[in-house]
C-alpha positions in Angstrom: 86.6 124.1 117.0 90.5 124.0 116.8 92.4 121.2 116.3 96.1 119.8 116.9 96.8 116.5 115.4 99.9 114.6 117.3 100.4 112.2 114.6 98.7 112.0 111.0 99.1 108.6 108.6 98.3 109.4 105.4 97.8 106.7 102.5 98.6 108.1 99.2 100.5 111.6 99.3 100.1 113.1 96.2 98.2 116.2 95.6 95.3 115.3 98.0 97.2 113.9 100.5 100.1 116.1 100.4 98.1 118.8 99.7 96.5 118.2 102.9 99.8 117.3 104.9 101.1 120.7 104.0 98.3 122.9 104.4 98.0 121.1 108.5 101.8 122.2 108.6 101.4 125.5 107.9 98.4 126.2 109.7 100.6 124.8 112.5 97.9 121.9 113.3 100.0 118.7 112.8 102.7 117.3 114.4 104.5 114.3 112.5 103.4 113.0 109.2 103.9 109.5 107.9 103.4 108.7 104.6 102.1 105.1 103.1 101.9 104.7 99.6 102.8 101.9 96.5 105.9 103.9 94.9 109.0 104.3 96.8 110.2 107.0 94.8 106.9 109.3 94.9 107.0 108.5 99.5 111.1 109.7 98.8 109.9 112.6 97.0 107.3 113.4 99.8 109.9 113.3 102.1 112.4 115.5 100.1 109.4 118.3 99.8 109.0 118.5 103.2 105.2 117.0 103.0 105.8 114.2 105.0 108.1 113.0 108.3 108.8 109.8 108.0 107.8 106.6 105.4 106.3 103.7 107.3 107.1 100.5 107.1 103.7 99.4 106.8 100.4 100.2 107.2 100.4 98.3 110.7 102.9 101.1 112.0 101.3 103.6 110.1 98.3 104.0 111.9 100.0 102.8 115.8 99.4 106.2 117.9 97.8 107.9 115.1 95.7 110.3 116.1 94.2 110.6 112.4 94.1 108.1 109.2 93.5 109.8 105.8 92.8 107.0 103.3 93.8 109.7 100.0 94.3 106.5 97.8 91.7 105.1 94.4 89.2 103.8 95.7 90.0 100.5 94.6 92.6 100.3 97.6 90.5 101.0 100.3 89.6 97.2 101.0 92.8 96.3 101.4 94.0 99.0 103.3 91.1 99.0 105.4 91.9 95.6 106.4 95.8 96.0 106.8 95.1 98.8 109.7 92.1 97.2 111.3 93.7 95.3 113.5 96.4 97.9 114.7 93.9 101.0 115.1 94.0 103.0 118.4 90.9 103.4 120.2 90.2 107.4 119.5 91.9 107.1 116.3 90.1 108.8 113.5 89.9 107.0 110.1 88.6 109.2 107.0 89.4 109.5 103.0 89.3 111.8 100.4 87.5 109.2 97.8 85.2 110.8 94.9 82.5 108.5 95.9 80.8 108.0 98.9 78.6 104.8 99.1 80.9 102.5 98.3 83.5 103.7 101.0 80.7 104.0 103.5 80.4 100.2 102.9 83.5 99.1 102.9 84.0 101.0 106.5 80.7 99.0 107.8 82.7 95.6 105.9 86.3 96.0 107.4 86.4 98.8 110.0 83.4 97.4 112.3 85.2 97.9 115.7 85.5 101.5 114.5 82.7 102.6 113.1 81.9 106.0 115.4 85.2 107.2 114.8 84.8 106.7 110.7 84.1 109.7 109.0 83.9 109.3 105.0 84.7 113.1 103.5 85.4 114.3 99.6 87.4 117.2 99.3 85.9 119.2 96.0 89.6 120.1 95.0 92.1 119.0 92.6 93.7 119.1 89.3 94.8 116.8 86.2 98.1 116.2 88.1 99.5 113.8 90.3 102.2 112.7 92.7 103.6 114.5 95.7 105.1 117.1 93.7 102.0 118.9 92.6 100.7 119.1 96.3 100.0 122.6 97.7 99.8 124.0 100.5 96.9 126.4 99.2 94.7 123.6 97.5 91.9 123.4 99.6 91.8 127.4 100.7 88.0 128.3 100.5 87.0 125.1 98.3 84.5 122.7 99.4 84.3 119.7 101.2 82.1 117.2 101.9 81.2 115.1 105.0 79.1 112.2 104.6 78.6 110.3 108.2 78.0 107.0 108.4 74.7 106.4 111.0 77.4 105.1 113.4 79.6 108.5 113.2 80.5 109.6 116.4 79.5 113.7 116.6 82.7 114.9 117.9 84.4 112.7 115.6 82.6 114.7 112.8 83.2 118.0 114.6 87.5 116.5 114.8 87.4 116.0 111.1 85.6 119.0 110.1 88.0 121.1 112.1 91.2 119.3 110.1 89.1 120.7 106.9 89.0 123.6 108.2 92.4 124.3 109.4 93.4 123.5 105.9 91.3 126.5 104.7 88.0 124.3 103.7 84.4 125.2 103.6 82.8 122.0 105.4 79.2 120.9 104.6 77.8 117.6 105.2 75.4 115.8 103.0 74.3 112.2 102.8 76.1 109.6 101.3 73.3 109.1 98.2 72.5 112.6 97.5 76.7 113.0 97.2 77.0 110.4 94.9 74.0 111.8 92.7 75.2 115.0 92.1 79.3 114.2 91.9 77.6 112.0 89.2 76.4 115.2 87.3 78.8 117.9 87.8 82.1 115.9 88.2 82.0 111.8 87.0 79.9 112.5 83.9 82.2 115.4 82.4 85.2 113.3 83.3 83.8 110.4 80.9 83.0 112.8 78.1 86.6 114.3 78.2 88.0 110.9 78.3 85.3 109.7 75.2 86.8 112.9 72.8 90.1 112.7 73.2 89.8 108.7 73.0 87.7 108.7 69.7 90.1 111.7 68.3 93.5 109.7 69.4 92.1 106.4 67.6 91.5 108.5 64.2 93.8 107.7 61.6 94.3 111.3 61.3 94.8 112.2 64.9 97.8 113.8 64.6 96.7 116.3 62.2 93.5 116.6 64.3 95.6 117.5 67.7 98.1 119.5 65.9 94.9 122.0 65.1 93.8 121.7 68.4 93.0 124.9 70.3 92.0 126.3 73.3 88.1 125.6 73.5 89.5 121.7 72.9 92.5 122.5 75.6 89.7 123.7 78.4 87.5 121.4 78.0 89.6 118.0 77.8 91.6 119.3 80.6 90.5 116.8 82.9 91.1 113.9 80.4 95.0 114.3 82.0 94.0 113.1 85.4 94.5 109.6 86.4 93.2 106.9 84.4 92.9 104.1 87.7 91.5 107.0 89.8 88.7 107.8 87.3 88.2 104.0 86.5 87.1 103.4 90.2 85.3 106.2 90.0 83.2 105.5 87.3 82.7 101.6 88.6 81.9 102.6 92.1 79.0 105.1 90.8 77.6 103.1 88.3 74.5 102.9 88.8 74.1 107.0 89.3 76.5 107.7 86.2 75.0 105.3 84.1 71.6 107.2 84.6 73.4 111.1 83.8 74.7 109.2 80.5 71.1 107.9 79.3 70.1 112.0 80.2 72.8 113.5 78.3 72.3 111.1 75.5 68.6 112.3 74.8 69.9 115.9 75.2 72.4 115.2 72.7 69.8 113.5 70.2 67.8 117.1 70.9 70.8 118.4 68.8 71.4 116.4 66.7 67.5 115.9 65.3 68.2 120.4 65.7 71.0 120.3 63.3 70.2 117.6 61.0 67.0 119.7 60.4 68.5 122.9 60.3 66.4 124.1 63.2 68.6 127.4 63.9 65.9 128.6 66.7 66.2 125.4 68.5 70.2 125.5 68.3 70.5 129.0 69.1 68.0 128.9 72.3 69.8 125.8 73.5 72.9 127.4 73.8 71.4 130.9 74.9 70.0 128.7 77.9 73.6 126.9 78.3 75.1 130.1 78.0 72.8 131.9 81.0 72.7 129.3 83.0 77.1 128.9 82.7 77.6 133.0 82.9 75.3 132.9 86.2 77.4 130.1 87.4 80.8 131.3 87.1 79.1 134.4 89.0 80.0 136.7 85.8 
C-alpha cells in the first residue's frame, strides 16, 4: 500500500520527527509539514533545514485538515498534547507517536483521544542516536530499521495499513506486536542498557577523581556509555512509564552480576571465562559476525 499524505503535524521535530518529515519528503509522500514543539529556536531551525513548512500557532491549528498527527515528543507530553488536539481533530485524521513505551501511550489514547480511538495507532520506531534537535534529523534514519506497531483493540485496520505504509515510505521494516510483549522486551534490550550507561558515568562523574578517571577513558568505555549522551527527560519518562517491566530486568541483572562477583571474589577463572565465552557467542551471533 502507497501512501500520499496532504498535510502532516508533527510534535517534536528533532531527530525522530524530522527524521521522519524528511525521509516522507524525499520519498515524495508528504505534502506540507507543520512543526509543533516547546523551543522556538529548534521549530526556526526546522524550518531553515527544510524539514518542516510552516510553525503552528498551536496545537489547535496543528492538527485542523491534518491528514496525519505524529506525537514524536517525551512521553511525559503526551497528556497534554493529547488533550490540546482532541477537540480540533478531523474525522479521518490519523493520530500516532514515536514513544519508547507502549502501554502507557495506549492509555493515555483510551483517556484523552476517546472520539478517536479507530484512527489511533501507537508505533515505536527502533531508530535513533544520542543526539537531539532538528539538526541531527536524517533523511536516511529509518532506511531498513524496525518499527513497531502496537494497535489499540479499537484500531481501525486500514488505519493500521495508513500508518504502516508512512513507515514504509520512510524506508522501515513494519511488524506489529502487542502493547505488553513491546514493553517487556524494550525493557531488556533498550531501557535496561540505557540505566546502566547512565549508573557508570554517574558513579565515575561523582568520584573525586573523575577527571583523572575520564581523562583515561578509552574506547570500550566510549562504546558502551554512548547512549548515556541521549536525553536525560526522554530517558526519565522512559524509565517511569516501564517501571514495573524495568524494575524486574534490574532485580535479573543484579543476581547475574552477584554470579560475578561471588566468580571473582573466589577466583573462580572457569566460571569467569565460560560467562564471557557465552556473552561473547551469543554477541558475535548477534551482530551476525
Amino acid at each position: 500500500m502507497t501512501t500520499h499524505i496532504n498535510k502532516l503535524a508533527i510534535f517534536g521535530v528533532g531527530l525522530i520527527g524530522g527524521s521522519v518529515a524528511l525521509a516522507l519528503k524525499q520519498a515524495a509522500a508528504v505534502g506540507e509539514v507543520v512543526g509543533v514543539g516547546r523551543s522556538r529556536a529548534n521549530l526556526e531551525a526546522a524550518l531553515k533545514l527544510g524539514i518542516i513548512d510552516r510553525i503552528a500557532a498551536s496545537p489547535a491549528t496543528a492538527v485542523q485538515g491534518a491528514d496525519v498527527v505524529l506525537l514524536a515528543v517525551p512521553v511525559g507530553q503526551m497528556a497534554v498534547l493529547m488533550q490540546a488536539i482532541a477537540p480540533h481533530l478531523g474525522e479521518e485524521t490519523l493520530i500516532t507517536d514515536a514513544g519508547s513505551t507502549k502501554q502507557d501511550v495506549a492509555a493515555l489514547m483510551q483517556q484523552h483521544l476517546a472520539a478517536h480511538l479507530p484512527n489511533c495507532v501507537p508505533g515505536h520506531p527502533i531508530a535513533g542516536a544520542e543526539t537531539c534537535g532538528a539538526g541531527a534529523a536524517r533523511a536516511d534514519l529509518y532506511q531498513d530499521r524496525n518499527v513497531v506497531l502496537t494497535p489499540l483493540p479499537q484500531s481501525d485496520q486500514a488505519a493500521m495499513e495508513k500508518v504502516r505504509a508512512l513507515w514504509q515510505a520512510c524506508g522501515a521494516k513494519v511488524s506489529e506486536m502487542p502493547s505488553i510483549e513491546h514493553d517487556a522486551i524494550f525493557a531488556t534490550v533498550s531501557h535496561l542498557p540505557h540505566l546502566l550507561a547512565y549508573t557508570l558515568v554517574d558513579m565515575i562523574a561523582r568520584r573525586d577523581n573523575a577527571d583523572t578517571l575520564f581523562s583515561f577513558a578509552a574506547s570500550g568505555f566510549r562504546d558502551f556509555t554512548r547512549i548515556a549522551a541521549s536525553s536525560p527527560e526522554m530517558w526519565r519518562d522512559i524509565a517511569l512509564a516501564n517501571r514495573e517491566a524495568l524494575l524486574s530486568e534490574i532485580a535479573q541483572y543484579q543476581a547475574s552480576l552477584e554470579q560475578m562477583r561471588a566468580a571473582l571474589a573466589a577466583e573462580d577463572a572457569t566460571a569467569l571465562e565460560a560467562a564471557f565465552r557465552r556473552a561473547q557467542t551469543a554477541r558475535v551471533r548477534w551482530s551476525g559476525g
